[in-house]
PyMOL CGO cylinders between C-alpha atoms (Angstrom):
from pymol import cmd
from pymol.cgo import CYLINDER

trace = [
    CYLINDER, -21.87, -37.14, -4.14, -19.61, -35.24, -6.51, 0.3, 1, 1, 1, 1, 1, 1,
    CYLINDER, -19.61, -35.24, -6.51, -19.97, -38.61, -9.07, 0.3, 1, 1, 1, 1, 1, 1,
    CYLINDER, -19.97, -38.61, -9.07, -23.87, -38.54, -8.59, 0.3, 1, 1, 1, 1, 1, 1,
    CYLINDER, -23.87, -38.54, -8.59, -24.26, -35.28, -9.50, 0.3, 1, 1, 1, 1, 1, 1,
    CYLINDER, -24.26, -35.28, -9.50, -21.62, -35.66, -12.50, 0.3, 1, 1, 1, 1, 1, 1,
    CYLINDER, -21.62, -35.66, -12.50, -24.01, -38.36, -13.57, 0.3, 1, 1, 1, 1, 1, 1,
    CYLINDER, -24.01, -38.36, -13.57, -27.69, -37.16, -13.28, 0.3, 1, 1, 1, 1, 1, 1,
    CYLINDER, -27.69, -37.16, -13.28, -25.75, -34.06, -15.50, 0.3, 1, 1, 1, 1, 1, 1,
    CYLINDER, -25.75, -34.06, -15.50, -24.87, -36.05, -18.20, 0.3, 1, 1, 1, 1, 1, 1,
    CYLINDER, -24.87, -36.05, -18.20, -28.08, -37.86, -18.13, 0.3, 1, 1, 1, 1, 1, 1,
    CYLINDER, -28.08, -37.86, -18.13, -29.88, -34.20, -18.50, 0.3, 1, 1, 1, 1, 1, 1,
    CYLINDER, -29.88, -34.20, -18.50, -27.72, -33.46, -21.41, 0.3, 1, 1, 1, 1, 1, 1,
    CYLINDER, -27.72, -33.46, -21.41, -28.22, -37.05, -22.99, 0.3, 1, 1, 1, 1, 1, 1,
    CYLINDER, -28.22, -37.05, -22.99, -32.50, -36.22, -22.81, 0.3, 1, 1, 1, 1, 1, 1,
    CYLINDER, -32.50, -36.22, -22.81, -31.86, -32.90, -24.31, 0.3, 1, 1, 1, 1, 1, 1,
    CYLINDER, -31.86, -32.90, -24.31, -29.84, -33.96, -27.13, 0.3, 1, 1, 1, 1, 1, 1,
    CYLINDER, -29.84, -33.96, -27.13, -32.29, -36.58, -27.71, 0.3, 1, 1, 1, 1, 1, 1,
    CYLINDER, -32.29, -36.58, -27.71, -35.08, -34.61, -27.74, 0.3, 1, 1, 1, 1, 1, 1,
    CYLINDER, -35.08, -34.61, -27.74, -33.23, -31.67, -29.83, 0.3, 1, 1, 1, 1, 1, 1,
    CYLINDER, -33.23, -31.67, -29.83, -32.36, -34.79, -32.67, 0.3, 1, 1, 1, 1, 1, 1,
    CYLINDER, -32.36, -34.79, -32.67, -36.05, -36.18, -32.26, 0.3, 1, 1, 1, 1, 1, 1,
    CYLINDER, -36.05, -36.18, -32.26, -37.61, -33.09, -32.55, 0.3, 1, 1, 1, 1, 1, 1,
    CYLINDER, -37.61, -33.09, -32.55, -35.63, -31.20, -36.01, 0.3, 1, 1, 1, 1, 1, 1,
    CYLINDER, -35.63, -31.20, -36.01, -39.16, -30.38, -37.77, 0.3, 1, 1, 1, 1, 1, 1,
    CYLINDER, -39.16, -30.38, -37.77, -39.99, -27.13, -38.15, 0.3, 1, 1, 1, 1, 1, 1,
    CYLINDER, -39.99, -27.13, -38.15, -42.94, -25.10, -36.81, 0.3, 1, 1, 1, 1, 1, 1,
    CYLINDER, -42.94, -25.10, -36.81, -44.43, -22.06, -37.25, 0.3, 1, 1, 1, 1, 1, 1,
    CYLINDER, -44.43, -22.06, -37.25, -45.04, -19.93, -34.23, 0.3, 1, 1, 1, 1, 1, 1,
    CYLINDER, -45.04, -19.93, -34.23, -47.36, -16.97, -34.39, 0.3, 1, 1, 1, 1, 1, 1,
    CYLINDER, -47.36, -16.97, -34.39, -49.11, -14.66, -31.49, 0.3, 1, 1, 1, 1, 1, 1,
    CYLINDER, -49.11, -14.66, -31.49, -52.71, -14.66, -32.93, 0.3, 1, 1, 1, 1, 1, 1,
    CYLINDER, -52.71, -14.66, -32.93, -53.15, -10.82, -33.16, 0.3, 1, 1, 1, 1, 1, 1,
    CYLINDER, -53.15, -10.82, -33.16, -49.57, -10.11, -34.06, 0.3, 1, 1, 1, 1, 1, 1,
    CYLINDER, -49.57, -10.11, -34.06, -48.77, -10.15, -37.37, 0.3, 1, 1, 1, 1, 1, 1,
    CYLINDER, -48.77, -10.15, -37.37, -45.10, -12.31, -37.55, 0.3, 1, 1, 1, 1, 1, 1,
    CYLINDER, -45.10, -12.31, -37.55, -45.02, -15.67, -37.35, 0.3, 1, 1, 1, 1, 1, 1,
    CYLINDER, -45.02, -15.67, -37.35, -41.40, -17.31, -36.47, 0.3, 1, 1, 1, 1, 1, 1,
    CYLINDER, -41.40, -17.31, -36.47, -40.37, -20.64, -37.99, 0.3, 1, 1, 1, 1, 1, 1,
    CYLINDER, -40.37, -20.64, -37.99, -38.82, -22.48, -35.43, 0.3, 1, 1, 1, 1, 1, 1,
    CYLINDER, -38.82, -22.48, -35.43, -37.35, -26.28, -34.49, 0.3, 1, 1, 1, 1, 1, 1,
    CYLINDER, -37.35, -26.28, -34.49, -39.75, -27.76, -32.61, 0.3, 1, 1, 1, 1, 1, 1,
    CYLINDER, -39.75, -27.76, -32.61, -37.23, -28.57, -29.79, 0.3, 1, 1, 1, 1, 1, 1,
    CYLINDER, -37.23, -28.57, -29.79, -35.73, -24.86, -29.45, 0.3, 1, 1, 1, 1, 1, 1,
    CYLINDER, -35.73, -24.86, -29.45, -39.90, -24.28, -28.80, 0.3, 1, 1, 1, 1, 1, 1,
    CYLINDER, -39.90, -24.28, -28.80, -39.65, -26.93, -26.20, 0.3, 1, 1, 1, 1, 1, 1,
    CYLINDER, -39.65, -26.93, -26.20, -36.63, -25.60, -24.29, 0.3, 1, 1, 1, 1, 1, 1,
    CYLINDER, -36.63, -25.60, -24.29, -37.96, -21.76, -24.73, 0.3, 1, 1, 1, 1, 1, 1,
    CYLINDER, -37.96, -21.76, -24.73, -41.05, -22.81, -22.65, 0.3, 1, 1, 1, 1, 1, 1,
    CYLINDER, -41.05, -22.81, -22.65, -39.09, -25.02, -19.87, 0.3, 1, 1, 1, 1, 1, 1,
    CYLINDER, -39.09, -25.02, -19.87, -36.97, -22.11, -19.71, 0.3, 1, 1, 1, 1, 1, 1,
    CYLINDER, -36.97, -22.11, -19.71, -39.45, -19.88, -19.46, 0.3, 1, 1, 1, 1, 1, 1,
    CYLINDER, -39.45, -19.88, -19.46, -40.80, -21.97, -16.55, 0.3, 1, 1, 1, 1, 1, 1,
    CYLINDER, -40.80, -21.97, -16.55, -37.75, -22.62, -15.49, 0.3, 1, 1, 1, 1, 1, 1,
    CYLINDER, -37.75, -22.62, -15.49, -37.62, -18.00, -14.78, 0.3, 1, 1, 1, 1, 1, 1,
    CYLINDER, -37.62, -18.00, -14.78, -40.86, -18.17, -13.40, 0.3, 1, 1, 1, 1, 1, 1,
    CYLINDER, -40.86, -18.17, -13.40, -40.61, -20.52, -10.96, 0.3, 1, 1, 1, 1, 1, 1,
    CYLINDER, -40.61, -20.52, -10.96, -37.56, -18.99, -9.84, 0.3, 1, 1, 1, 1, 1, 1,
    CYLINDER, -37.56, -18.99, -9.84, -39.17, -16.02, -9.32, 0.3, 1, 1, 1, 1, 1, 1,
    CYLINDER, -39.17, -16.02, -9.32, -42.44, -17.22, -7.46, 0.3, 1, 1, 1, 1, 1, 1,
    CYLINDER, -42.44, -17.22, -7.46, -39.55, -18.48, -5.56, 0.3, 1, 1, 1, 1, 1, 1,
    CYLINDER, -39.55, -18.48, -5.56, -37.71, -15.24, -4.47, 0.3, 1, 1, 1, 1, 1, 1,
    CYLINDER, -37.71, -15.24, -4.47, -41.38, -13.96, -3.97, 0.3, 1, 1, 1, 1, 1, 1,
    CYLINDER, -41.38, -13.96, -3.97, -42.11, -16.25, -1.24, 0.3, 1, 1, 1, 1, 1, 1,
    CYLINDER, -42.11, -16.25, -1.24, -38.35, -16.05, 0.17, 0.3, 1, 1, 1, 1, 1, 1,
    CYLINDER, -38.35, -16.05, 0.17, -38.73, -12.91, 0.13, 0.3, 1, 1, 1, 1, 1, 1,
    CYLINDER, -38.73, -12.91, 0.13, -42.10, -12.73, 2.13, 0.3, 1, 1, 1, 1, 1, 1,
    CYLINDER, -42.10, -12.73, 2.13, -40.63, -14.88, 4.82, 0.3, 1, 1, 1, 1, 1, 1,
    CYLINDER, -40.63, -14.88, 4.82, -37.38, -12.73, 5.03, 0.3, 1, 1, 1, 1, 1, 1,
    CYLINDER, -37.38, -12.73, 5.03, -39.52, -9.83, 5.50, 0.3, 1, 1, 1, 1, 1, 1,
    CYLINDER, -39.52, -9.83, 5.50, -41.12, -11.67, 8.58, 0.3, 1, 1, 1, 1, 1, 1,
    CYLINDER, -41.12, -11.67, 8.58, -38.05, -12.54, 9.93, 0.3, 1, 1, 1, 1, 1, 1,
    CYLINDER, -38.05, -12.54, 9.93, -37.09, -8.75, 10.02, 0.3, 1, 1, 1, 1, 1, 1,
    CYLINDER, -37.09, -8.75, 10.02, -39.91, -8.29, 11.65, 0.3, 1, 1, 1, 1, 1, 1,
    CYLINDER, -39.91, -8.29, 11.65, -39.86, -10.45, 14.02, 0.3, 1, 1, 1, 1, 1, 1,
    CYLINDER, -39.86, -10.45, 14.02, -36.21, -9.92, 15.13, 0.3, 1, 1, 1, 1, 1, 1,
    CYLINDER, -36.21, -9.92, 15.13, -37.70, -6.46, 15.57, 0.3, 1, 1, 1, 1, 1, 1,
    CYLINDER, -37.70, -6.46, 15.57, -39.77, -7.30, 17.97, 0.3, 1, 1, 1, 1, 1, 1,
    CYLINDER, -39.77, -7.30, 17.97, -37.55, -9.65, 20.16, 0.3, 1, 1, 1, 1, 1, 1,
    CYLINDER, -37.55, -9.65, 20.16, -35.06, -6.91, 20.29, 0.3, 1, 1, 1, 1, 1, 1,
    CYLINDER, -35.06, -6.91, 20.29, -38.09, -4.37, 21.48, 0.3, 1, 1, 1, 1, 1, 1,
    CYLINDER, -38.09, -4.37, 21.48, -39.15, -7.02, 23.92, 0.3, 1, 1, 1, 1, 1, 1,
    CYLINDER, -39.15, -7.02, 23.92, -35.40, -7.72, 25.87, 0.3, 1, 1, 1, 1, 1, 1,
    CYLINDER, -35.40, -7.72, 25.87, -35.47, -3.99, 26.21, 0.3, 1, 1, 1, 1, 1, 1,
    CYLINDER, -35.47, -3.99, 26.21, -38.54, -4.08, 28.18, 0.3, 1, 1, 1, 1, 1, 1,
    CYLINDER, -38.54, -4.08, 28.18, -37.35, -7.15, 29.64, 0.3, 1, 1, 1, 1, 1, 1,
    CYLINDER, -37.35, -7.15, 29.64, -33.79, -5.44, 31.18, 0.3, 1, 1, 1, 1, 1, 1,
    CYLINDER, -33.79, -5.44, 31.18, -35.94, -2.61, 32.03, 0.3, 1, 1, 1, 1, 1, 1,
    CYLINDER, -35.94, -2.61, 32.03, -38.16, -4.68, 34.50, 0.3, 1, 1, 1, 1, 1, 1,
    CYLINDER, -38.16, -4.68, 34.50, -37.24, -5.28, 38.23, 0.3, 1, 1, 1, 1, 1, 1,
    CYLINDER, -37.24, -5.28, 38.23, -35.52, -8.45, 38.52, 0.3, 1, 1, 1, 1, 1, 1,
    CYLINDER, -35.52, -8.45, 38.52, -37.20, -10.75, 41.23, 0.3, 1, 1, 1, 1, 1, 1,
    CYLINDER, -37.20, -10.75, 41.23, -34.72, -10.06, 44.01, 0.3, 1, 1, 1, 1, 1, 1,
    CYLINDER, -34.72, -10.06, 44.01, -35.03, -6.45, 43.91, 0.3, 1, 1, 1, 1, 1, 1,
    CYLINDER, -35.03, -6.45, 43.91, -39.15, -6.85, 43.80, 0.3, 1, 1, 1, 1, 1, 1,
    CYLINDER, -39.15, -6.85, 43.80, -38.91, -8.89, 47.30, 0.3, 1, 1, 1, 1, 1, 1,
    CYLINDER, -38.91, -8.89, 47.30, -36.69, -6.40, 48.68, 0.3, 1, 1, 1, 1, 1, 1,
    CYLINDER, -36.69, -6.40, 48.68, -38.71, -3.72, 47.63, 0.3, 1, 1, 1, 1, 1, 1,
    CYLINDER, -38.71, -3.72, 47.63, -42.22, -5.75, 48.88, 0.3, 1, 1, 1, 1, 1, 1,
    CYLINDER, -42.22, -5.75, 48.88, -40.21, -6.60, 52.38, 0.3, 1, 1, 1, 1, 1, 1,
    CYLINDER, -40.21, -6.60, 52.38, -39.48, -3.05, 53.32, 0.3, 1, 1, 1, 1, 1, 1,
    CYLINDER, -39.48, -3.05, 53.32, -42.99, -2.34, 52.74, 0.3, 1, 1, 1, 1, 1, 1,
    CYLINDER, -42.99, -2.34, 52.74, -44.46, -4.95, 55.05, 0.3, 1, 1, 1, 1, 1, 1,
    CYLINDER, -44.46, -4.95, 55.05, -41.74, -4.09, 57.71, 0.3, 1, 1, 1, 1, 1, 1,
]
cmd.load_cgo(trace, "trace")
């Protein structure tokens, strides 16, 4: 496993140096209503936005984690609540005593 992931590593580094040696020309990058512009390699554009992506998918990711962790809570909240109730009940032995001395 160790070798597989050693591998599909040096693959991902073999892409990106391919793309950062394909991909040397120069761009200019400017926010329309902002005036600078920045001269950039088109690759360091490239990996800006997958890394970019790369933050916000991480983050819708913690989001929804987070929204299921919260439910969990909440549920282990109310398990707790109901074996409380649950020990606090007559067990089924002492109802049929109780229910026997009644019809006695």
């Amino acid at each position: 496993m160790r070798i597989l992931g050693s591998l599909f590593v040096l693959i991902f580094l073999v892409a990106i140096a391919a793309i950062a040696v394909a991909n040397r020309h120069e761009v200019i990058f400017s926010l329309s209503p902002l005036p600078f512009d920045i001269t950039l390699p088109v690759y360091l554009l490239i990996f800006i936005g997958l890394f970019l992506g790369l933050i916000a998918g991480g983050f819708v990711s913690v989001m929804a984690r987070w929204r299921y962790r919260r439910l969990l809570r909440r549920q282990d909240k109310d398990i707790k609540r109901l074996e409380k109730q649950l020990q606090t009940l007559p067990t089924p032995t002492d109802h049929d005593k109780t229910t026997a001395r009644l019809s006695a």
